[in-house]
CHARMM-style PDB file with segment names, atoms N, HN, CA, C and O in Angstrom:
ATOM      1  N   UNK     1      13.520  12.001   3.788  1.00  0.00      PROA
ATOM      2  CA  UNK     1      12.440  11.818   2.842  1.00  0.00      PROA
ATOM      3  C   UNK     1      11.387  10.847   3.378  1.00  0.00      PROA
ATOM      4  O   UNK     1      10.183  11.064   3.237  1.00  0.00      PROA
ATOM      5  N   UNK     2      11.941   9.637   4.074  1.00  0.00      PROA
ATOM      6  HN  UNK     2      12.919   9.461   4.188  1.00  0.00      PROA
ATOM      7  CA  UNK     2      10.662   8.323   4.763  1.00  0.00      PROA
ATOM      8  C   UNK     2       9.837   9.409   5.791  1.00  0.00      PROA
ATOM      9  O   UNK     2       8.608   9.349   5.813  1.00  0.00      PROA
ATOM     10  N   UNK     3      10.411  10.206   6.473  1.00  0.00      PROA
ATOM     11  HN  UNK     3      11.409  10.256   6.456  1.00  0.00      PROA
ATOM     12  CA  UNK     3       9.579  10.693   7.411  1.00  0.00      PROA
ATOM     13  C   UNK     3       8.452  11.922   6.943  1.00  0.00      PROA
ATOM     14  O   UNK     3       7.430  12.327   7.496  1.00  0.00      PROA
ATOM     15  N   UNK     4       9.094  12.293   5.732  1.00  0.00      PROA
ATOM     16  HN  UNK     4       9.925  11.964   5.283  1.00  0.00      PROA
ATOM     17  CA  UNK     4       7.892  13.352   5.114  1.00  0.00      PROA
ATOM     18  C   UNK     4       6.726  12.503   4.702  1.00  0.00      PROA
ATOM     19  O   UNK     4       5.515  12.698   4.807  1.00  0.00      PROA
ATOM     20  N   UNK     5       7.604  11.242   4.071  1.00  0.00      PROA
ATOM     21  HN  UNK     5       8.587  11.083   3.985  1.00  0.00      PROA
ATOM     22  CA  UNK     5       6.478  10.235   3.616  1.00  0.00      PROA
ATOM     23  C   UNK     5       5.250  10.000   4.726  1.00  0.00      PROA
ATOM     24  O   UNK     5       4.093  10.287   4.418  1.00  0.00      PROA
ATOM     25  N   UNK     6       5.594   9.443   6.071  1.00  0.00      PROA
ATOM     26  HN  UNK     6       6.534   9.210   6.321  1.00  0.00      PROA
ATOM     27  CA  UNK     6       5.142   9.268   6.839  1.00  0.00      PROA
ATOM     28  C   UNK     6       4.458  10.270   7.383  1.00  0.00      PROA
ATOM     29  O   UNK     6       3.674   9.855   8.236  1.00  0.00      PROA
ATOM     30  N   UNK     7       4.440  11.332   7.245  1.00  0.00      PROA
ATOM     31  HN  UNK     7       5.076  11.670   6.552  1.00  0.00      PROA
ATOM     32  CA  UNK     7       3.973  12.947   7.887  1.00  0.00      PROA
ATOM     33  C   UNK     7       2.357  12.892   7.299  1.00  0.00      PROA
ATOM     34  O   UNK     7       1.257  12.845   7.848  1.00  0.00      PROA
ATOM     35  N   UNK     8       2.919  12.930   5.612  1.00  0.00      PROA
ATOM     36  HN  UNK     8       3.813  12.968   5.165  1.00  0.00      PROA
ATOM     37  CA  UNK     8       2.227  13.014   5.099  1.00  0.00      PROA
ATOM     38  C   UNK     8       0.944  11.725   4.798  1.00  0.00      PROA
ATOM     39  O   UNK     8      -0.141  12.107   4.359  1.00  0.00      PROA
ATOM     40  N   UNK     9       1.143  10.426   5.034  1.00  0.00      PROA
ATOM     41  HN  UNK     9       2.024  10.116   5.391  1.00  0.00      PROA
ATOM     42  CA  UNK     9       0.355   9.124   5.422  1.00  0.00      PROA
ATOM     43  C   UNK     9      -0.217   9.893   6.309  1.00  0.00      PROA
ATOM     44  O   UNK     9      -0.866  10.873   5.943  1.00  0.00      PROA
ATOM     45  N   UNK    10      -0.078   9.598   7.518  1.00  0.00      PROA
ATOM     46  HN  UNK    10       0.450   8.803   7.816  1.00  0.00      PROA
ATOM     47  CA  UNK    10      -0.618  10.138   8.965  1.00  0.00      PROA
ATOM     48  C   UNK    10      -1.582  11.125   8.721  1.00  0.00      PROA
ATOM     49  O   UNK    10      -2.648  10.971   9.318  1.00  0.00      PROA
ATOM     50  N   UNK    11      -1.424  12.500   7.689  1.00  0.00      PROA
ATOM     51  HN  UNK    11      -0.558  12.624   7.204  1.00  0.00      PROA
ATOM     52  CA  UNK    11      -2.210  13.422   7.884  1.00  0.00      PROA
ATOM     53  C   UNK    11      -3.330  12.746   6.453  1.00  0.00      PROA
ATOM     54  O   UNK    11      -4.292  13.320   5.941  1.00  0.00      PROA
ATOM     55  N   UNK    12      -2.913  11.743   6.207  1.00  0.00      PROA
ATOM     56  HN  UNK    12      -2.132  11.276   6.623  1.00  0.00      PROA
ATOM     57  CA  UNK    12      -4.216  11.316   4.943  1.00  0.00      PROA
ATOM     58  C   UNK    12      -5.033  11.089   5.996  1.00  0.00      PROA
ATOM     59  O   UNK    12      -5.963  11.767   6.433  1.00  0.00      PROA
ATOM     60  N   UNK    13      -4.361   9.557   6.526  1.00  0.00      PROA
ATOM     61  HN  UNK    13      -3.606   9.006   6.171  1.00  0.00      PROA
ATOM     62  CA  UNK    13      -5.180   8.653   7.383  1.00  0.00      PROA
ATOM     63  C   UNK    13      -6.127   9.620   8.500  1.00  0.00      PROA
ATOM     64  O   UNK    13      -7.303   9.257   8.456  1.00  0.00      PROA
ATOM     65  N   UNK    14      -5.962  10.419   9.190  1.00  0.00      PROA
ATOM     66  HN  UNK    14      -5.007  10.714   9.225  1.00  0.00      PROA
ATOM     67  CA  UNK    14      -6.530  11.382   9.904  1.00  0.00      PROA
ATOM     68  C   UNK    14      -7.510  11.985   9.316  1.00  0.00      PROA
ATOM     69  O   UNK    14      -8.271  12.428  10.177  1.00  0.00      PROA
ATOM     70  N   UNK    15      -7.944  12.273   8.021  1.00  0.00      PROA
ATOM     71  HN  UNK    15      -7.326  11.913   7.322  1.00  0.00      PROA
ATOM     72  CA  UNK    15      -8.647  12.855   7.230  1.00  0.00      PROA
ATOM     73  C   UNK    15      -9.557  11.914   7.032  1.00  0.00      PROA
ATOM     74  O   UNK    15     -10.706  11.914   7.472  1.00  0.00      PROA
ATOM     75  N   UNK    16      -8.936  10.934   6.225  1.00  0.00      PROA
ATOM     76  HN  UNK    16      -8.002  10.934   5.867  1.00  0.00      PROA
ATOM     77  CA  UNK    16     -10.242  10.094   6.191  1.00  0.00      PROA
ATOM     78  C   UNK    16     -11.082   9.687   7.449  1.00  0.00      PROA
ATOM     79  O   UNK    16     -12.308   9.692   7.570  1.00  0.00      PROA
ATOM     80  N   UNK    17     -10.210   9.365   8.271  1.00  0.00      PROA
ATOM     81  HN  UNK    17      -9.215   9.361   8.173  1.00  0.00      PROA
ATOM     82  CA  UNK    17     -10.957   8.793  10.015  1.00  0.00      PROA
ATOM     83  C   UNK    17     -12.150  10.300  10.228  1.00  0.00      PROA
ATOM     84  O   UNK    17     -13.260  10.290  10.759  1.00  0.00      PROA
ATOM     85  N   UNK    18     -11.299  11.648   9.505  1.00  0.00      PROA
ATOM     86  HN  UNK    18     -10.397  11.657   9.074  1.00  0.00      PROA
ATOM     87  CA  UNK    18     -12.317  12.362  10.210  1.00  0.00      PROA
ATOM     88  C   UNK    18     -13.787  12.368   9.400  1.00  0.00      PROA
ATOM     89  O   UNK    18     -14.906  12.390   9.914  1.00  0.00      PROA
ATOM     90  N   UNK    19     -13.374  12.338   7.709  1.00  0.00      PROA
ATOM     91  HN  UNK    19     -12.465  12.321   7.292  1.00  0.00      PROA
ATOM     92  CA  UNK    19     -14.385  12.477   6.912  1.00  0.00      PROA
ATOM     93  C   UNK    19     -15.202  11.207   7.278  1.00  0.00      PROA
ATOM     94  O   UNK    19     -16.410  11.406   7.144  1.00  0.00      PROA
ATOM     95  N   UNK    20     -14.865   9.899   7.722  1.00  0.00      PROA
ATOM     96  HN  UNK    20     -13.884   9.738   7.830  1.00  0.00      PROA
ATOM     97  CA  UNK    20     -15.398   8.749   8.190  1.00  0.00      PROA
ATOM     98  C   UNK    20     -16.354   8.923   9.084  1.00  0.00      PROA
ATOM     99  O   UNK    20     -17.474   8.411   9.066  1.00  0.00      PROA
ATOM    100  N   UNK    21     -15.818   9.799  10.030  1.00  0.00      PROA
ATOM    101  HN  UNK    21     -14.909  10.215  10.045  1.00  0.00      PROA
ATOM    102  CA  UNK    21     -16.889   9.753  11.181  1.00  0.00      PROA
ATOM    103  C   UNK    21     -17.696  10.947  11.302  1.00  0.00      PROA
ATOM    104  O   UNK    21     -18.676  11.082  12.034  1.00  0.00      PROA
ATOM    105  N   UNK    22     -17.218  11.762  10.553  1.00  0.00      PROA
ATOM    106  HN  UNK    22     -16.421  11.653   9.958  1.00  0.00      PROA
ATOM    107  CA  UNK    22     -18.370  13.073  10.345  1.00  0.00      PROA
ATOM    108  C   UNK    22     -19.430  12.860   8.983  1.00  0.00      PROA
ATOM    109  O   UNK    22     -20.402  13.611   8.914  1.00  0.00      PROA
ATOM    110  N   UNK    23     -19.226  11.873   7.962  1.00  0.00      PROA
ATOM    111  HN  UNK    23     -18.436  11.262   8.018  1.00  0.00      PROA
ATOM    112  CA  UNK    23     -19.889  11.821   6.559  1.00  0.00      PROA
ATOM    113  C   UNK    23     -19.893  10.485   6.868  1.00  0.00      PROA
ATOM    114  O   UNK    23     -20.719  10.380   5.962  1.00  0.00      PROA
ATOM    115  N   UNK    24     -19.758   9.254   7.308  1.00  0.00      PROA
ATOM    116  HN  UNK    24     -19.087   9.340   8.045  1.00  0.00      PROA
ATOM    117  CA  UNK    24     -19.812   8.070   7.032  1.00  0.00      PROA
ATOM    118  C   UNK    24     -19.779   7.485   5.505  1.00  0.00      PROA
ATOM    119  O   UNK    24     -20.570   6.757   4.904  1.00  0.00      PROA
ATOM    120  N   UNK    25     -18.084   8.324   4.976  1.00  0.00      PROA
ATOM    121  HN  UNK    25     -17.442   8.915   5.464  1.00  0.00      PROA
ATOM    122  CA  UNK    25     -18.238   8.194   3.922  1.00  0.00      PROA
ATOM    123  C   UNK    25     -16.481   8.178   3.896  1.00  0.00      PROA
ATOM    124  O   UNK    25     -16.066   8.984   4.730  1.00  0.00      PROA
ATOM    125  N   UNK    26     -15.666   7.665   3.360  1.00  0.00      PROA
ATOM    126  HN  UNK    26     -16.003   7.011   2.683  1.00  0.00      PROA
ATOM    127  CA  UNK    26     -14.783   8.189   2.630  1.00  0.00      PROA
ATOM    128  C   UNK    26     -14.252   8.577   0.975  1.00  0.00      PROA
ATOM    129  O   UNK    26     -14.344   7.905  -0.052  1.00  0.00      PROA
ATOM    130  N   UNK    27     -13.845   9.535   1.144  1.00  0.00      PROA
ATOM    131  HN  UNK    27     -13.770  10.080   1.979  1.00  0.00      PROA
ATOM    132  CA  UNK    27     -13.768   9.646  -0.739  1.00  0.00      PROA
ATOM    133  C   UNK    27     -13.111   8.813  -1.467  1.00  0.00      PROA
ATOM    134  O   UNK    27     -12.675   7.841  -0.850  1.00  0.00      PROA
ATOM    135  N   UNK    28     -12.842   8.872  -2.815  1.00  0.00      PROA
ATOM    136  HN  UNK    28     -13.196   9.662  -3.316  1.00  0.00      PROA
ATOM    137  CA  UNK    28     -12.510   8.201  -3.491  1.00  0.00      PROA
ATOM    138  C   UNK    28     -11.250   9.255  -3.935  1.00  0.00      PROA
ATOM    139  O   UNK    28     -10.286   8.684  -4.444  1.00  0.00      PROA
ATOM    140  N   UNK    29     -11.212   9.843  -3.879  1.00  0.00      PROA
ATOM    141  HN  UNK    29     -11.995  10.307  -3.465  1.00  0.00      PROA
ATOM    142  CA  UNK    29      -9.516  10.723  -3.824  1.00  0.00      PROA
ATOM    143  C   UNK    29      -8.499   9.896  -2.691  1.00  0.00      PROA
ATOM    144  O   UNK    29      -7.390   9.469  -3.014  1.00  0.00      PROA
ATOM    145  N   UNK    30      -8.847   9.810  -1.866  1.00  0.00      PROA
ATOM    146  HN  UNK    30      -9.747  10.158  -1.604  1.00  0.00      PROA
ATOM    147  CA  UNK    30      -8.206   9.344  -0.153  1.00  0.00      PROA
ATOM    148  C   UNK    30      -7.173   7.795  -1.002  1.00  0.00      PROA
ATOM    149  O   UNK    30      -5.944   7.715  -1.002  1.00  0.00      PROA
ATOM    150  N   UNK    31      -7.816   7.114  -1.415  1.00  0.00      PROA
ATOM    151  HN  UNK    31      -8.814   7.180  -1.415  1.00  0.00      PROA
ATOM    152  CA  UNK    31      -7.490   5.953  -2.151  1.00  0.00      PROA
ATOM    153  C   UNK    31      -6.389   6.696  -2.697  1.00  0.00      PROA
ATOM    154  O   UNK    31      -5.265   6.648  -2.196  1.00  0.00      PROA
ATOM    155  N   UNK    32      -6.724   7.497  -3.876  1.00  0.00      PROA
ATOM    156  HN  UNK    32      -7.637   7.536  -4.283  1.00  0.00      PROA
ATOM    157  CA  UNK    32      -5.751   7.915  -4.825  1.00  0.00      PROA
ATOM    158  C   UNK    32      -4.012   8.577  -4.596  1.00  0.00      PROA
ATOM    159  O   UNK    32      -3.010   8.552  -5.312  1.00  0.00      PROA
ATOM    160  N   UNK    33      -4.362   9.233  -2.993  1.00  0.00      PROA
ATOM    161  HN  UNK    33      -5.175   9.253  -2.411  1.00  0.00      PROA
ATOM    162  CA  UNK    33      -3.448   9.843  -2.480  1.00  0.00      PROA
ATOM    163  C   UNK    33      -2.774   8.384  -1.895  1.00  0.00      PROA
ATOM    164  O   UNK    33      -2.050   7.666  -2.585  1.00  0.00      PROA
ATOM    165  N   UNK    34      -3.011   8.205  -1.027  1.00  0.00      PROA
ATOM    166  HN  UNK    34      -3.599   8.787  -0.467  1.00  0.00      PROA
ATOM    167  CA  UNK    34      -2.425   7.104  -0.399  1.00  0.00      PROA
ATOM    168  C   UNK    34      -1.836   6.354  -1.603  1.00  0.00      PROA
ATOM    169  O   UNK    34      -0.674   6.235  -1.216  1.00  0.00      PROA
ATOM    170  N   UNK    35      -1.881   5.797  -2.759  1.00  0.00      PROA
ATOM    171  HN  UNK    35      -2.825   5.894  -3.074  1.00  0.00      PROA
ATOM    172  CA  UNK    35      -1.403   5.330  -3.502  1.00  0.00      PROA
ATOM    173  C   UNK    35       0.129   6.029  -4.081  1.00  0.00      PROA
ATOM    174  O   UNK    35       1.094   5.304  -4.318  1.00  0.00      PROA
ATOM    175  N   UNK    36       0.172   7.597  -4.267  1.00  0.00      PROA
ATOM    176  HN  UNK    36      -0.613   8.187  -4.075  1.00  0.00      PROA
ATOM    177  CA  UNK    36       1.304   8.393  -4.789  1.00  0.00      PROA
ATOM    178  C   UNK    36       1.727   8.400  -3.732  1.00  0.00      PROA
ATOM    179  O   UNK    36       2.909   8.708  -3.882  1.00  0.00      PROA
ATOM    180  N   UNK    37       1.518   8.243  -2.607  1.00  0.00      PROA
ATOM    181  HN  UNK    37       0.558   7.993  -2.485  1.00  0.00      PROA
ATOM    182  CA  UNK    37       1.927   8.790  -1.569  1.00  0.00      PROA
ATOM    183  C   UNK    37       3.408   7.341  -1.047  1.00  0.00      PROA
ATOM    184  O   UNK    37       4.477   7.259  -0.442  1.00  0.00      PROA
ATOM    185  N   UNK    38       2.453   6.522  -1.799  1.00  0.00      PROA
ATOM    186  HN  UNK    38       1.584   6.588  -2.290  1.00  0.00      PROA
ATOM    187  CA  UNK    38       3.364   5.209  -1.386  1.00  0.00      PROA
ATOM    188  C   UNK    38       4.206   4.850  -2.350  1.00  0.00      PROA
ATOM    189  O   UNK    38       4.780   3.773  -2.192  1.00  0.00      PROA
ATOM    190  N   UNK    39       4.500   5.663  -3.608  1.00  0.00      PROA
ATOM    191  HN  UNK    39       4.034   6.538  -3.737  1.00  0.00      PROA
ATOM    192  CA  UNK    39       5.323   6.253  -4.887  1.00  0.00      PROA
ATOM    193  C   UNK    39       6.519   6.707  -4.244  1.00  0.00      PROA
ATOM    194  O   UNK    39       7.598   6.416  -4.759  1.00  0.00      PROA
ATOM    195  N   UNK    40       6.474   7.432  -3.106  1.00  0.00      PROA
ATOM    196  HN  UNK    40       5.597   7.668  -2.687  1.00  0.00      PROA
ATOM    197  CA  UNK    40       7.607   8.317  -3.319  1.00  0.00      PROA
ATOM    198  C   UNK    40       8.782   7.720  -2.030  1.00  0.00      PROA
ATOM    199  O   UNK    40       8.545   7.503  -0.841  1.00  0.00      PROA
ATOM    200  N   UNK    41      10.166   7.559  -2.843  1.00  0.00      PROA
ATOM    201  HN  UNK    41      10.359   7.735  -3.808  1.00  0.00      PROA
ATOM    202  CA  UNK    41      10.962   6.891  -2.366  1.00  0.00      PROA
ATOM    203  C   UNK    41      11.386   5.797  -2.860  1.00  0.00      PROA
ATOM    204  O   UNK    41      12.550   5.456  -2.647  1.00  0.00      PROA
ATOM    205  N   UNK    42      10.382   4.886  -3.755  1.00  0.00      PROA
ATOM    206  HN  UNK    42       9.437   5.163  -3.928  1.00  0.00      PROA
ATOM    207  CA  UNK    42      10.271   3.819  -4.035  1.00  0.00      PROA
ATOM    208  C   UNK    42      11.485   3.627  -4.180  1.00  0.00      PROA
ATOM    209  O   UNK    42      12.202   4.590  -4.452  1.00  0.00      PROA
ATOM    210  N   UNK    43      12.252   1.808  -3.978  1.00  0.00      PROA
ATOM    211  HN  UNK    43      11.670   1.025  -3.757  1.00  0.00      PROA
ATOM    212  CA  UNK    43      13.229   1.223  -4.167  1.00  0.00      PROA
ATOM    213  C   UNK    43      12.703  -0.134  -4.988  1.00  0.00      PROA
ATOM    214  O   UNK    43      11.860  -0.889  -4.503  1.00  0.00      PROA
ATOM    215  N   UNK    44      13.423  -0.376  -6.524  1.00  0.00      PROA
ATOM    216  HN  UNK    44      14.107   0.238  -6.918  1.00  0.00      PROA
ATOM    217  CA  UNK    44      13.166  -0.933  -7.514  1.00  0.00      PROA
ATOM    218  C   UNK    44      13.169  -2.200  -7.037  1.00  0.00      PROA
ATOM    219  O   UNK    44      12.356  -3.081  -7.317  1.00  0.00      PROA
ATOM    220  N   UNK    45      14.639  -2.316  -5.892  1.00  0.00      PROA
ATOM    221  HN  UNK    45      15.300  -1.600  -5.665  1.00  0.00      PROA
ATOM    222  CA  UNK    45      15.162  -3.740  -5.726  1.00  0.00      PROA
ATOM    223  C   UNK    45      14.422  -4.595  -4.911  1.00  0.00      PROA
ATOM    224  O   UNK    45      14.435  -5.826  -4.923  1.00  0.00      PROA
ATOM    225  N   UNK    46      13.739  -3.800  -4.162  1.00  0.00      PROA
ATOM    226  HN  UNK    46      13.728  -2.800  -4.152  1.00  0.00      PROA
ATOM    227  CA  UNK    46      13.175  -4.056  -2.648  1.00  0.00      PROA
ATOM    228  C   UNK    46      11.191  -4.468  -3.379  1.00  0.00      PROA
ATOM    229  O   UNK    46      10.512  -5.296  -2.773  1.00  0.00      PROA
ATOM    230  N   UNK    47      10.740  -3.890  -4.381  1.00  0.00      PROA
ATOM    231  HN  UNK    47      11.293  -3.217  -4.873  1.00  0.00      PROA
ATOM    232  CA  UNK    47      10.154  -4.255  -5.077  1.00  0.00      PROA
ATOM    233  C   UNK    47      10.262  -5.385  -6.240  1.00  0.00      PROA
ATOM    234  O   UNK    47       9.267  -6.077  -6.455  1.00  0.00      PROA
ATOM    235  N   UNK    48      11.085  -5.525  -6.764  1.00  0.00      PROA
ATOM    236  HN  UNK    48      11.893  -4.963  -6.590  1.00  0.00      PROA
ATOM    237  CA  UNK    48      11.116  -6.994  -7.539  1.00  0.00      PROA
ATOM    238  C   UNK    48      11.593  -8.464  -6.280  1.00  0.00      PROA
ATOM    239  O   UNK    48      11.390  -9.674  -6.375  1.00  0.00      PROA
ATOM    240  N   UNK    49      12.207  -7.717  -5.292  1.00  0.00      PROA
ATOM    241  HN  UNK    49      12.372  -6.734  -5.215  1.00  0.00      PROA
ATOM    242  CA  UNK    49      12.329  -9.192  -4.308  1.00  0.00      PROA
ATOM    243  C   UNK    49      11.196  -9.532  -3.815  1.00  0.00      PROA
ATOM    244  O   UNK    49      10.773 -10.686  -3.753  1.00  0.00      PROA
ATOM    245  N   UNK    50      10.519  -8.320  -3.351  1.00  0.00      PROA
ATOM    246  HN  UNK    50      10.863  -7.382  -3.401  1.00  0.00      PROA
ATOM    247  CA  UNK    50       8.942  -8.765  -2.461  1.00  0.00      PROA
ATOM    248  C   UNK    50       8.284  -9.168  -3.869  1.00  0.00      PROA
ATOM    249  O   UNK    50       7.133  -9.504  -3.589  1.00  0.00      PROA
ATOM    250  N   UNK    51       8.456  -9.274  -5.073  1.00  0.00      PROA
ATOM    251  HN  UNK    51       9.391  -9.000  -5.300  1.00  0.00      PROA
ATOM    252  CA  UNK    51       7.539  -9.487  -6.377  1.00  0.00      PROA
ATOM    253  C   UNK    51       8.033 -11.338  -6.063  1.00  0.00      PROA
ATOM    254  O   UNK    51       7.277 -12.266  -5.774  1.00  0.00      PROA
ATOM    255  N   UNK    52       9.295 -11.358  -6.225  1.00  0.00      PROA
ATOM    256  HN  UNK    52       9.909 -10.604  -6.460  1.00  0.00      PROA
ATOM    257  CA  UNK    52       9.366 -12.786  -6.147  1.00  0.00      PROA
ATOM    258  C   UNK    52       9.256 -13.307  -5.113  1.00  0.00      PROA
ATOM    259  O   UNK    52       8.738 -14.407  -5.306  1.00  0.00      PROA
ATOM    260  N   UNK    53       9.559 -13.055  -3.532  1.00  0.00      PROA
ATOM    261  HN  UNK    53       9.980 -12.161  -3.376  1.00  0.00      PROA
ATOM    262  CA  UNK    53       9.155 -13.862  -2.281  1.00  0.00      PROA
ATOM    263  C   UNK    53       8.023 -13.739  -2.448  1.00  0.00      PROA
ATOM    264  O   UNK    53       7.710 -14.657  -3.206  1.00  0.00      PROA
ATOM    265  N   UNK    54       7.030 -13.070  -2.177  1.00  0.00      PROA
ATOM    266  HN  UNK    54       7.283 -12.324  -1.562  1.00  0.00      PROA
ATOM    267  CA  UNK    54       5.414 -13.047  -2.250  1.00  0.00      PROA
ATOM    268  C   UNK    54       4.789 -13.984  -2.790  1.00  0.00      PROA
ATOM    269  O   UNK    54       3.998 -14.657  -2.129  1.00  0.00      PROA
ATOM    270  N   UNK    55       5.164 -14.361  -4.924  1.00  0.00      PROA
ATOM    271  HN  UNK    55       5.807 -13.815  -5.460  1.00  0.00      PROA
ATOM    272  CA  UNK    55       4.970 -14.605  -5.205  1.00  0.00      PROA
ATOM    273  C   UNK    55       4.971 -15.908  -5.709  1.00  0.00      PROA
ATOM    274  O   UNK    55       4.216 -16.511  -6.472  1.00  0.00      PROA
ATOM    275  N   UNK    56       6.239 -16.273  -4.962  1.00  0.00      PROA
ATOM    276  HN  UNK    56       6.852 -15.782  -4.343  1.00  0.00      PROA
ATOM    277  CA  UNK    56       6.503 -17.591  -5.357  1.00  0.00      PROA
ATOM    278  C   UNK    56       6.392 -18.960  -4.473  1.00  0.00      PROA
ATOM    279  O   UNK    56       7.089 -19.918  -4.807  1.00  0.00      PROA
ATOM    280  N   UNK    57       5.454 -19.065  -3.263  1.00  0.00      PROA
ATOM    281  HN  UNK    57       4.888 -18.287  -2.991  1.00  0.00      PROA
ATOM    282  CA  UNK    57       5.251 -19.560  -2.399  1.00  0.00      PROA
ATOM    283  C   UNK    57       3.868 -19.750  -2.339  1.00  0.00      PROA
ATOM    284  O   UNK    57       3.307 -20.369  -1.435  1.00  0.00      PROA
ATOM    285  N   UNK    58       3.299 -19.212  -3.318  1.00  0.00      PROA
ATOM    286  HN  UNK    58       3.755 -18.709  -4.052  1.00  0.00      PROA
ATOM    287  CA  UNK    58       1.494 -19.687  -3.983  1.00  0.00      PROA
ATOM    288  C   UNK    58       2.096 -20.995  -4.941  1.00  0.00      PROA
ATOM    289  O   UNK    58       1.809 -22.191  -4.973  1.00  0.00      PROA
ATOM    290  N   UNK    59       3.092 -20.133  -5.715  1.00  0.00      PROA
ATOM    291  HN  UNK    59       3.325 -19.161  -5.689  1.00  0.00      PROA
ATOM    292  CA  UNK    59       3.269 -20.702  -7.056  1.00  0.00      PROA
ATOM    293  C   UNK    59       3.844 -22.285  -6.703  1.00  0.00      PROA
ATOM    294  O   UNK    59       3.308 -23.241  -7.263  1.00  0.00      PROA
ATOM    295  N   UNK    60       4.903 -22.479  -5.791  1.00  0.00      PROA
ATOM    296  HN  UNK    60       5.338 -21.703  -5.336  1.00  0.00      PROA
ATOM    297  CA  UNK    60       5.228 -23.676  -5.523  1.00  0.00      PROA
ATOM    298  C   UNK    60       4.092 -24.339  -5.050  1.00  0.00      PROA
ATOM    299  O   UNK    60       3.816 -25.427  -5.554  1.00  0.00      PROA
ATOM    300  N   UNK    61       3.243 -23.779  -3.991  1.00  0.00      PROA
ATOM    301  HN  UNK    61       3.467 -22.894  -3.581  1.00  0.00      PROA
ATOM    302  CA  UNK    61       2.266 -24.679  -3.358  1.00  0.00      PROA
ATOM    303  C   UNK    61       1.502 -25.588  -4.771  1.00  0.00      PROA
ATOM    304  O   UNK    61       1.457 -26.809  -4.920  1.00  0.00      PROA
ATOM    305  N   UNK    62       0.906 -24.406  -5.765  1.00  0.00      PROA
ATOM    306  HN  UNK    62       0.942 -23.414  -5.644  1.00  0.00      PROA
ATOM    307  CA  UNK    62      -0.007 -24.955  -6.766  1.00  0.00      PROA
ATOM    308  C   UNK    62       0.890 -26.303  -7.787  1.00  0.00      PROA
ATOM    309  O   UNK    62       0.548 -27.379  -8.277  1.00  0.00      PROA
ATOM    310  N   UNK    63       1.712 -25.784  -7.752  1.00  0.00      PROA
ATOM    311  HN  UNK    63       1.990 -24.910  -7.354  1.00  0.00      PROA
ATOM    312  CA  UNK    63       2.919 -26.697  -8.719  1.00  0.00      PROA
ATOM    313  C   UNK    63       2.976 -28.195  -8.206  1.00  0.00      PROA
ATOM    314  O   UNK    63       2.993 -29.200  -8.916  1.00  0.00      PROA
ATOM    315  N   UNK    64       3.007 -28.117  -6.476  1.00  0.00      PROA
ATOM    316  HN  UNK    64       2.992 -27.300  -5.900  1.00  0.00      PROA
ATOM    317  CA  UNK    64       3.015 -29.052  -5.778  1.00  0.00      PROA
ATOM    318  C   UNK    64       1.946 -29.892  -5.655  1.00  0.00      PROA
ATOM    319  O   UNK    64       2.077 -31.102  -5.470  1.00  0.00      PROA
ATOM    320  N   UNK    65       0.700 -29.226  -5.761  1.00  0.00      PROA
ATOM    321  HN  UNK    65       0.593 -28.243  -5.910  1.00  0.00      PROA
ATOM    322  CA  UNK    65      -0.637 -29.501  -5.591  1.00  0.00      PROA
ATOM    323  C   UNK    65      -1.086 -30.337  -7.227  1.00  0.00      PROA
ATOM    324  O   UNK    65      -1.907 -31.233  -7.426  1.00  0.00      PROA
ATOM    325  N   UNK    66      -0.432 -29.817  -7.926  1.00  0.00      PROA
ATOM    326  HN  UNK    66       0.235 -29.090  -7.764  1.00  0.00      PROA
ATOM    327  CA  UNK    66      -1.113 -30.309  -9.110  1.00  0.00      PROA
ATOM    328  C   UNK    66      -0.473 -31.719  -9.403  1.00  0.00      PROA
ATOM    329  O   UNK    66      -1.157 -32.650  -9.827  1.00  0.00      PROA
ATOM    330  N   UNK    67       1.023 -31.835  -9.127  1.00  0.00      PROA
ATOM    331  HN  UNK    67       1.578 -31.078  -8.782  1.00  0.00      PROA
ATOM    332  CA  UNK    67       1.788 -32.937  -9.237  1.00  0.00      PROA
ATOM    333  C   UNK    67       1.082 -34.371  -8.704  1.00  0.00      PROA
ATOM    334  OT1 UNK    67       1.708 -35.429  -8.766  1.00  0.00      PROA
TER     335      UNK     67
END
C-alpha cells in the first residue's frame, strides 16, 4: 500500500513540475490531491506522537520563557 502511495505522490509531483513549467502556474486541485493522497495509510499512533513531540518543545520553550 506505501508504495502505491508513493507511485501515486511521484506522478502528482511530476504534473505539477510539468503544469509549472509549461503554465507557470500550478492548480489548486494539485494541493488538494496531495493532501488525500497523504490520507491513505494513515497510522493514528504515529500521528498523536508526532502531535505531542512536535508540539511540545515550543510549548516548554514559551513556559520557560515566560517564567
Amino acid at each position: 500500500m506505501i508504495m502505491i502511495k508513493n507511485i501515486l505522490f511521484v506522478l502528482v509531483l511530476l504534473y505539477s513540475a510539468y503544469s509549472d513549467y509549461k503554465y507557470r502556474i500550478i492548480p489548486d486541485k494539485i494541493h488538494i490531491i496531495i493532501i488525500l493522497i497523504g490520507l491513505i495509510n494513515i497510522n493514528i499512533l504515529y500521528l498523536i506522537l508526532g502531535l505531542i513531540l512536535i508540539s511540545s518543545s515550543p510549548f516548554v520553550i514559551a513556559i520557560t520563557k515566560m517564567v
